[in-house]
N, C-alpha and C positions, 0 to 999 in steps of 0.2 A: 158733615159740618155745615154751618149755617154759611152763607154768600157774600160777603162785604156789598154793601149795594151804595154807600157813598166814600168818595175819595176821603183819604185822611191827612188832616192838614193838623201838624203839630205847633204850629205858627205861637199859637197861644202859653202852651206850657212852658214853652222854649221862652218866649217875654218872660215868664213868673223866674223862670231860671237865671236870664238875665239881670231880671231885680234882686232878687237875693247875691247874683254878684254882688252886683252894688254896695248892698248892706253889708256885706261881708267886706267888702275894699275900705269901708267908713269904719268899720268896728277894726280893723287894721290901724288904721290910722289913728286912731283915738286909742287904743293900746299902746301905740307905738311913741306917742306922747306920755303918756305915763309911766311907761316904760325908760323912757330918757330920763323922764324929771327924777325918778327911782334914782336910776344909774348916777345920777348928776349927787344926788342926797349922799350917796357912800362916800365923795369927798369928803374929807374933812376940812371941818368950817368953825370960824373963829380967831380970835387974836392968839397969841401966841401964851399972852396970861389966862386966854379963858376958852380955848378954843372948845368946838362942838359935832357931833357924828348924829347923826340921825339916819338911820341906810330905810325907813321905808318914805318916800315921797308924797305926792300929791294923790290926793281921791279922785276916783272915774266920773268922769259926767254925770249925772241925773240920769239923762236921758241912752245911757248905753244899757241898759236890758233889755228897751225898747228896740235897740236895733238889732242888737240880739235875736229879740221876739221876732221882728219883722223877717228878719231871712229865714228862722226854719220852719215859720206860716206859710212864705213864698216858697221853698222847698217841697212841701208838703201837700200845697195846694198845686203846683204843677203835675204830681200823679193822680189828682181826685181830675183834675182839669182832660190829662190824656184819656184818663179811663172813660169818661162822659164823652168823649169824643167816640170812642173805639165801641161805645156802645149805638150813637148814631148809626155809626158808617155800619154796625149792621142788621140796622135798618127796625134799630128798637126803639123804645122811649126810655128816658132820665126820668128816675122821680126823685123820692125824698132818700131813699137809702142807695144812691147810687154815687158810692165813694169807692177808689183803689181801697181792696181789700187791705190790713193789716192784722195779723193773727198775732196776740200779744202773748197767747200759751197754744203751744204746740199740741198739747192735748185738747186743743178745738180745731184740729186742722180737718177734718175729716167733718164735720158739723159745718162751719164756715164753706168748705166747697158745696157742701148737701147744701144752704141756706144760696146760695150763689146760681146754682140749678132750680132751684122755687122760682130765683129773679128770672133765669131765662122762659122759662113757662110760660111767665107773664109778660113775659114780652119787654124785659129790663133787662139784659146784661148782653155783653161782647158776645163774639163768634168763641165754638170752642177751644179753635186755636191760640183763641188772648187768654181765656179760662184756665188753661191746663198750660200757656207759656208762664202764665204766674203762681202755680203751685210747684209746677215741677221746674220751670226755671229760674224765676227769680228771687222764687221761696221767701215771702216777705215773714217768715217767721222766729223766733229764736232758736240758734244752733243752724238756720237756714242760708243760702247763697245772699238774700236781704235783709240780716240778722240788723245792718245800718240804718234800715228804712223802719222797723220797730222803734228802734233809739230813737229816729227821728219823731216819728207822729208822737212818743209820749213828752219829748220835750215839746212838741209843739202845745198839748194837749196840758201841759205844765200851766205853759206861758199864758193858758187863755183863764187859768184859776187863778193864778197868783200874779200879784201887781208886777213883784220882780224875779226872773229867773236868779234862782243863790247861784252866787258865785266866790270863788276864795283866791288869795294870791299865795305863789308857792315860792318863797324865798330860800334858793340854795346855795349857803355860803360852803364853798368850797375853798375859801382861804379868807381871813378877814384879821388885820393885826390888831391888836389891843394897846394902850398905854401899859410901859414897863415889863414889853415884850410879851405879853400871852397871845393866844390866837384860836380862833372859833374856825372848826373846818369840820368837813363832813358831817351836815345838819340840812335840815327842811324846815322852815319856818313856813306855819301853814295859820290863814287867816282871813277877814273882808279885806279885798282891795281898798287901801288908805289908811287904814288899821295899822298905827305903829308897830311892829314889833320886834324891833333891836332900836333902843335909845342909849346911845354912848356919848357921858360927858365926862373931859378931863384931859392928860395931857398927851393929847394926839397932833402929829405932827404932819402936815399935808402933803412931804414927800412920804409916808408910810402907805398912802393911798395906791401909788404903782404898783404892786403889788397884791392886792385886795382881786378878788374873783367872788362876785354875787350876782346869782343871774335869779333873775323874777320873771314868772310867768302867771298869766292870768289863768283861769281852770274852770271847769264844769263844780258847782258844789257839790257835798256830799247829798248821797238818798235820790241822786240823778243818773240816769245812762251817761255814759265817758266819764264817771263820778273822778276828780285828780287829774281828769288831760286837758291841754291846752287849747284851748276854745276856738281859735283861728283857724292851727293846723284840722282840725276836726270836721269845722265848716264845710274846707276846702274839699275833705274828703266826702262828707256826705252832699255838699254838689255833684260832684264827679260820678258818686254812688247813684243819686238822680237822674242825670243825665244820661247815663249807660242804661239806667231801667227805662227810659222814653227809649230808646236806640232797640232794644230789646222789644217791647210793645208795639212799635213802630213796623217790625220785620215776623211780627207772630202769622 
């Protein structure tokens, strides 16, 4: 195996990781407001002669797929960031195709290491030990130990073609009363975040709202990786999924 000839300092990826906290604490928060104003809409509203229900609320910022965008860039760009290190320190050069591998089919896994072994030839890629911690450890492939780290680059690789990552809201009324006693339960209402979709007008009375159970979540759209999960929880995870791959890299 080749010799590490410079210290490795992850100082750098670790920032990119920290910013994508960031953005991920802001796309929190700006969920978490629209999320209220939702909650606040299933009240029932109106005078007593014309009262009014409206259960989907207020639209998402402008600017939230942008921040979206920004953390799983900053994700993404923390593995191209460690790998270009790890090829320094041993004692190679960076060029134009020196990025953390990711194998998007399995059946190029075996071509991709071959292509990977060209770079080391030429005096561009890590020690073998980084080489073979990433195919056989962190397996950045589908069905692999970093089956997360594919999801990630193609949303990233989404967000650089298209103005906005789609996204849908998932309204699950689990109990919701109607005028003159009916009632809507066990349903999914699926849709754009802001996009009405239960408008109830008529004789609803606003102590009926105790009762009422409607939880909204914002989601990955459809024809995406996590296509239906919750965008936050997801993040968090493929942060965590990141940071354990620098930890892994780090100790190859």
């Amino acid at each position: 195996n080749q010799v590490m000839t410079r210290a490795i300092d992850f100082s750098g990826p670790d920032l990119k990781i920290e910013r994508a906290k960031q953005h991920i604490t802001e796309l929190e928060a700006v969920f978490d407001r629209h999320l209220a104003a939702n909650h606040d809409s299933v009240k029932a509203r109106g005078s007593a002669s014309r009262p009014k229900l409206t259960v989907i609320g207020s639209d998402l910022p402008r600017h939230t797929p942008t921040i979206l965008g920004d953390a799983l860039h900053n994700l993404r760009a923390a593995l191209d960031h460690a790998y270009c290190i790890l090829i320094e320190a041993n004692g190679s050069t960076i060029h134009d195709r020196s990025f953390f591998p990711i194998i998007r089919d399995v059946a190029h896994l075996q071509s991709q290491r071959g292509s990977l072994d060209g770079h080391k030839k030429l005096g561009h890629a890590p020690s073998d030990r980084v080489i073979a911690s990433i195919f056989d450890v962190i397996q950045p492939y589908p069905g692999g130990n970093g089956a997360d780290l594919v999801k990630l680059h193609v949303l990233d690789v989404a967000d650089k073609h298209m103005v906005l990552l789609p996204s849908e809201q998932h309204t699950e009324v689990t109990r919701l009363d109607l005028p003159g006693g009916s009632r809507i339960s066990g349903i999914t209402l699926v849709g754009p975040p802001g996009v009405s979709a239960i408008a109830i007008e008529g004789d609803y009375r606003p102590e009926d709202a105790r009762e009422n159970n409607v939880i909204f979540k914002i989601c990955f759209g459809r024809g995406q990786p996590y296509e239906g999960e919750p965008i936050v929880p997801t993040l968090h995870t493929l942060l965590e999924k990141v940071r354990s791959t620098l930890q892994t890299l780090k100790s190859a």
